[in-house]
N, C-alpha and C positions, 0 to 999 in steps of 0.2 A: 892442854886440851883434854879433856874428862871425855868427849863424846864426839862420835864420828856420824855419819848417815853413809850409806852406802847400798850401793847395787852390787850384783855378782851374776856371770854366766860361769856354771859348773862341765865340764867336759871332761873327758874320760885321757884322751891324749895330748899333749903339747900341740903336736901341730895345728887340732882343730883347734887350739886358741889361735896359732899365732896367724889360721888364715880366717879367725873374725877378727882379730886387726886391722886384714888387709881390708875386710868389708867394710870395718867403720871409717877407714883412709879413705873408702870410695863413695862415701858419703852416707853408710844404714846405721842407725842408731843404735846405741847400746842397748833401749830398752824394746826394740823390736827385734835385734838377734839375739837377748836373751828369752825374751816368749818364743825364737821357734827353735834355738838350740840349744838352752839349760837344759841339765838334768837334774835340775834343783824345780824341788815345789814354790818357790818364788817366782818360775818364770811367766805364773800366771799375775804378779806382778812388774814385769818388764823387768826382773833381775832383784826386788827392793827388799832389802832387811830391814830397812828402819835406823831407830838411831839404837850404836851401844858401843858401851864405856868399855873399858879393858880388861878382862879376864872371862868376856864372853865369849868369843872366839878361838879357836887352835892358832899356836902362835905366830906361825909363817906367813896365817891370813892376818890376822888383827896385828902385825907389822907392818904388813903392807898397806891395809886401808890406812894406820894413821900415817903413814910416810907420803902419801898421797893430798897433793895440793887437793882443789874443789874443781868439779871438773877434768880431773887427769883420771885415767886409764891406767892400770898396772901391765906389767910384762904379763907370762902366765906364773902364776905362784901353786907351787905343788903342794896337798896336802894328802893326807890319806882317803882324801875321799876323791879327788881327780886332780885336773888344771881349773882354775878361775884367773879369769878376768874382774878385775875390782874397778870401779866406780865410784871414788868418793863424792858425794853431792852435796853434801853441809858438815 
């Protein structure tokens, strides 16, 4: 696989990922709690990067999107910029 699609909510600490987890258990979508809790300028697209191949991302994220069936949700994966939540979608 050359190329991913994927969503992301950016956060500052672990926990607030792991309690949008809990949200999206409780039925809120990944791309309406990334518009109201990213700190990423995507979340005026509900979390979306688009499609990208591998050496565009820092490597702890673009591990994880492609380890990521379609549809699945990452743990939080730490980079220098926060916690993300990843969304593979194609």
């Amino acid at each position: 696989m050359s190329k991913v699609s994927a969503r992301h909510i950016l956060v500052e600490q672990r926990h607030e990922a792991e309690d949008l987890i809990k949200k999206m258990e409780q039925g809120s979508t990944f791309e309406e709690l990334a518009a109201k809790f990213s700190k990423c300028p995507s979340k005026a697209r509900g979390g979306d990067l688009g499609s990208f191949g591998k050496g565009r991302m820092v490597p702890s994220f673009e591990e994880a999107a492609f380890g990521l069936e379609v549809n699945q949700v990452s743990q939080p994966v730490q980079t220098q910029f926060g916690y993300h939540l990843i969304q593979r979608y194609a």
